[in-house]
N, C-alpha and C positions, 0 to 999 in steps of 0.2 A: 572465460578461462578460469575464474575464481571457483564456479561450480564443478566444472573438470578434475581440480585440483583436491578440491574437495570429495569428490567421485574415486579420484583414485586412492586419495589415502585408504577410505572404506574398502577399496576395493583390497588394496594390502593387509588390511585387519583378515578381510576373506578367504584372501590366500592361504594368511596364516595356520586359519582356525577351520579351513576346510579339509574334507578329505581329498583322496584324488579321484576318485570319481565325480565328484562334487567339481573341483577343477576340471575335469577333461570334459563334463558337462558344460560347465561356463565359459571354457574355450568356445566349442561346436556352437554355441548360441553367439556368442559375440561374433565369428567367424561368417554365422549365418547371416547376423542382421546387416553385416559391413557388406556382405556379396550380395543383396539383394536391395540395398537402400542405395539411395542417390545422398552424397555429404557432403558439406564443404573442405577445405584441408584441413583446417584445427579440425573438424568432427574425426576428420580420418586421422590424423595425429593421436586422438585420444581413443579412439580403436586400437591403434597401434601399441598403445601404453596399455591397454587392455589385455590385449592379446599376446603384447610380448612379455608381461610379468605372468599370466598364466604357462606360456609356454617354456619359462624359466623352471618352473616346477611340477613340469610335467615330463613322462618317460620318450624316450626317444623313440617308440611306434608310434606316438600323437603326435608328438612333433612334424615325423614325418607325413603323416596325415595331412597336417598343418601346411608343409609346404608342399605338397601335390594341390593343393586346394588354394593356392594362393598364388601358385608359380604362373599362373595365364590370367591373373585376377588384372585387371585395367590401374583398378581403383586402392591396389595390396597397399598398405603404410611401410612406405620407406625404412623405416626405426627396426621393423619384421622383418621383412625379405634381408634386409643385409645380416641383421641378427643368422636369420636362418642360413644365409650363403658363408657365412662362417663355422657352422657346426660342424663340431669334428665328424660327425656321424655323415658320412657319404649319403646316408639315405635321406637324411633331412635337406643338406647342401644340396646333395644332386640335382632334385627337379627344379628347384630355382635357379641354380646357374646355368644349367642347360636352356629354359623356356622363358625365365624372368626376363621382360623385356624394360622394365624399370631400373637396371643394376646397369651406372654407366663404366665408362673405360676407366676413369680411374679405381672404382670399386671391382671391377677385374683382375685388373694391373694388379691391386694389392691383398687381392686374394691368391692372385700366382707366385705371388712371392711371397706366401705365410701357409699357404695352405699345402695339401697330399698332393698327390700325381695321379687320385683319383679325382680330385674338385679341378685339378687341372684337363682330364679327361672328360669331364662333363661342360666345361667352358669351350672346349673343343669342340661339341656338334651342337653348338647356337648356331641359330638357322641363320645370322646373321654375325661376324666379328668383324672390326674396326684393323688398322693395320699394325695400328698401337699394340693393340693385345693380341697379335696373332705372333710378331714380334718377340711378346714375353714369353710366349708359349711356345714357339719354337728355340729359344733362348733355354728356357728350364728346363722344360717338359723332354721324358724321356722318351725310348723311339715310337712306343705306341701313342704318346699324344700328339708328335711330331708326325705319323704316319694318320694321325686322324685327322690335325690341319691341312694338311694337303688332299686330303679325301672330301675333302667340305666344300661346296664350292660356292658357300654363302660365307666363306674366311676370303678376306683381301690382306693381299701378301705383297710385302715392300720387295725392293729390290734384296733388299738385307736380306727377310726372308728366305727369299730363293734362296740367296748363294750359302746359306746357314745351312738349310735343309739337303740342298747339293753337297756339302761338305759332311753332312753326316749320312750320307747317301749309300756312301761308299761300302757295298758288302750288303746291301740292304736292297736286294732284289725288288719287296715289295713295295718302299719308299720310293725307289727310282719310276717304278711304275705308273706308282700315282700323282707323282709331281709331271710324270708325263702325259698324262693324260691333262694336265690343267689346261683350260682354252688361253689362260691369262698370262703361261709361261713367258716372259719377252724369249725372242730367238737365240742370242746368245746365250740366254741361261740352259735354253735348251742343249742348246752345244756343248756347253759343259755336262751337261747332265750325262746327255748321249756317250760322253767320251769316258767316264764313270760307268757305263752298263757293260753289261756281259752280253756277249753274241744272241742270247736266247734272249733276254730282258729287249735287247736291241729289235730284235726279230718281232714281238711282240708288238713294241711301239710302234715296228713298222707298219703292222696291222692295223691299230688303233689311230694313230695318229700322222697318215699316208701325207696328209698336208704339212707336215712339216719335218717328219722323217726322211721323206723323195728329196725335198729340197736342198736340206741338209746334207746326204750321204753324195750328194752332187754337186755341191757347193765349191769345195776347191779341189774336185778329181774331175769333172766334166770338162771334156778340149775346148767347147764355146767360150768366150768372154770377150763383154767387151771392148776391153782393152787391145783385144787380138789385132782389130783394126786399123790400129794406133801404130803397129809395124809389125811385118810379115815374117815369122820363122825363116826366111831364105832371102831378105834382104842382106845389102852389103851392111845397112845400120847397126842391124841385128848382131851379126858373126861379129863386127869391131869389138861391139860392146858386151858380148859373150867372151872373147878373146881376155880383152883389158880386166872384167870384173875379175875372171876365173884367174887369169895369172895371179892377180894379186889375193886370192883365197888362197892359192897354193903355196904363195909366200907367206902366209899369216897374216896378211897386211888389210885384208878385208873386216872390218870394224861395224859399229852401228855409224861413227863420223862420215865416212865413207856413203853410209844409207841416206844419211839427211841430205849430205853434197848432193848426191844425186835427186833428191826429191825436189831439192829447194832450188835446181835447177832446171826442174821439168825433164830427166834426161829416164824416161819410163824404162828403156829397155835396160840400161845400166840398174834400176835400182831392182827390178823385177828380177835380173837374173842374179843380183847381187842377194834378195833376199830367199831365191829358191838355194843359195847355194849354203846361208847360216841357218836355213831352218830346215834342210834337208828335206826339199819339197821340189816338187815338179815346177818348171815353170808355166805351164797351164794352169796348176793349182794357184801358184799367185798370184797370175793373171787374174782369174775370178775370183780370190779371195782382195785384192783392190782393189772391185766394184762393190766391194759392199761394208760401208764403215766401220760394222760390227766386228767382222770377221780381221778387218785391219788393224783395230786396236787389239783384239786377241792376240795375232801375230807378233804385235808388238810386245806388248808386256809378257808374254811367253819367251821373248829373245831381250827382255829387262829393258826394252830402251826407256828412254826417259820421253817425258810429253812433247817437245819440242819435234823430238824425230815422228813422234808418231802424228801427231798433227800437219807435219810435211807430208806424211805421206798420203795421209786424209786429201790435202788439196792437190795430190798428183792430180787422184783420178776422179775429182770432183768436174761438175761440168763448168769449162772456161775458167778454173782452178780458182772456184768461189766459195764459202761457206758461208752462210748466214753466220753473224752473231749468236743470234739464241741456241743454232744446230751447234755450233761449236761448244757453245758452253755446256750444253748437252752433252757430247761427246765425250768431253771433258770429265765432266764428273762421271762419265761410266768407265772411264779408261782411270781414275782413280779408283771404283771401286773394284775393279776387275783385280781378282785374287793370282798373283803369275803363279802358283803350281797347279791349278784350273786350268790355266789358260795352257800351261805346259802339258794340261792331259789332254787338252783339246788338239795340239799340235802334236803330240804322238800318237791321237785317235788316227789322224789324217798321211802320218807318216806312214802308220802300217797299214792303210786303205791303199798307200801309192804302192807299198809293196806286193798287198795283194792281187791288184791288175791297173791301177793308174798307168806304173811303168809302159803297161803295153801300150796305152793310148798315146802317150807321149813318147814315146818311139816311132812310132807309125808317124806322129809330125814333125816333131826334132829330133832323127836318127842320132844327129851330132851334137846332143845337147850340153855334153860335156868332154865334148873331143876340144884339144887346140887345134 
């Protein structure tokens, strides 16, 4: 290390008293013998002290040079490539933070937060990003870098993610498009998403993404569910407890209190027709929107309730009214991240799907759905 040390001060005298062809000479040779030797880490470290005091005083075409030449190197000195993922000059930055596979998350992380919205654009189509820095970058990064993480499908995206991206979605034809096409979407984020597009952007998905578009646009407007089974549209059970919820909507007196009583007492037709009538939904639609957990926590925090109710209503229509532990705590923390004016689009997505023909199916089964 003593001779290194010694190596570099000489080398500083050279700097000094070189010209710069002399310099961009002595780069390209130091550059070369590092890409083509085999070194131990000090040897590579003092490559790097080589190569980064030359590239300090040299013009910003070398440079870039420099990091085209180094941005897929195995063997690049650390001390360099971060040098270079900081240069102002996009051209230098660029190929390293896009291909560098030596630049970890935190030297990302704090490049997204000191750097342009172009170094953030080129950290965007690494063939590979962590969730940490997909995170910062949908966080900072304006709609085109935001529009290039979702386009990437070597970026792993948290749940945050998502719903960042879905909130800035809005108005943004081509974002919605491409977060729709992700395989990795969870389902409810989809649903937001969906409730967020325009009929054409909709249309589109539906083409693209038939696996979980069909699903979806059936979800809580299709007559099936199986809750159906649990009691018959034309039982006496049914009309009591249609009778009792509805009177007391019409008197104001229908609450979320009311919703839990009902859950926490197993009493499905009361709570089903109690929640068709606060969120102005079919009872069909609730029906199948209570077999599916996702869909019930949306319900919920779309109508504000608090965890307590909606967790009752989880074990309605759970089977033998059980939830694992781990499923629950799961639920849990999705039903805290669930954003309610999301969830509110998601419920108005599906209000105006009843009005556009839901109605008619659920007339054909419950003429009297909301006759006394």
């Amino acid at each position: 290390m003593t001779e290194s040390k010694s190596f570099l001060q000489e080398l500083d005298e050279a700097v000094l008293r070189g010209s710069a062809e002399s310099r961009a000479r002595a780069l390209s040779y130091a550059t070369d013998m590092l890409m083509i030797g085999r070194y131990t880490e000090d040897e590579i470290w003092v490559f790097g002290e080589v190569i980064g005091r030359l590239a300090d005083v040299i013009e910003v075409a070398a440079r870039a040079q420099l990091a085209r030449r180094l941005a897929d190197a195995a063997n690049a000195p650390m001390n360099v490539v971060e040098k270079l993922a900081f240069d102002d000059s996009i051209d230098v930055a660029g190929p390293v933070l896009e291909h560098c596979e030596r630049l970890d998350a935190k030297t990302l992380i704090r490049n997204i937060r000191t750097k342009s919205q172009r170094h953030l654009l080129a950290i965007s189509n690494r063939k590979s990003i962590p969730s940490v820095v997909t995170d910062e970058l949908v966080t900072r990064g304006d709609q085109i870098v935001v529009t290039s993480v979702a386009a990437n499908e070597g970026a792993s995206l948290s749940d945050y993610g998502f719903l960042h991206m879905i909130e800035r979605s809005k108005g943004d034809s081509i974002l919605v498009v491409e977060l729709g096409r992700r395989k990795d979407i969870p389902r409810q984020m989809f649903q937001q998403l969906i409730a967020k597009a325009s009929a054409d952007v909709r249309r589109k998905l539906e083409q693209e993404r038939p696996d979980l578009l069909g699903e979806i646009q059936s979800s809580v407007t299709e007559v099936a569910g199986t809750l159906q089974s649990k009691f018959g549209p034309a039982t006496e059970r049914y009309f009591a407890a249609k009778k009792l919820v509805f009177s007391r909507h019409r008197l104001g007196e229908l609450n979320e209190k009311n919703i839990l009583d009902y859950a926490r007492a197993h009493n499905v037709e009361e709570a089903t027709v109690g929640l068709s009538l606060l969120c102005s939904l079919s009872v069909g639609a609730v029906e199948r929107a209570l077999t599916d957990p996702e869909m019930t926590l949306i319900l919920a925090k779309a109508c504000n309730f608090e965890w307590e109710t909606a967790m009752s209503l989880l074990f309605l229509s759970a089977k033998d009214h059980r939830i694992k532990s781990h499923d629950l705590d799961r639920l849990h923390d999705e039903f805290v991240r669930l954003n309610p004016s999301t969830s509110q689009e998601v419920l108005n997505y599906y209000q105006a799907r009843r009005l556009e023909g839901a109605a008619k199916l659920d007339q054909h089964r419950l003429p009297q759905l909301h006759a006394v």
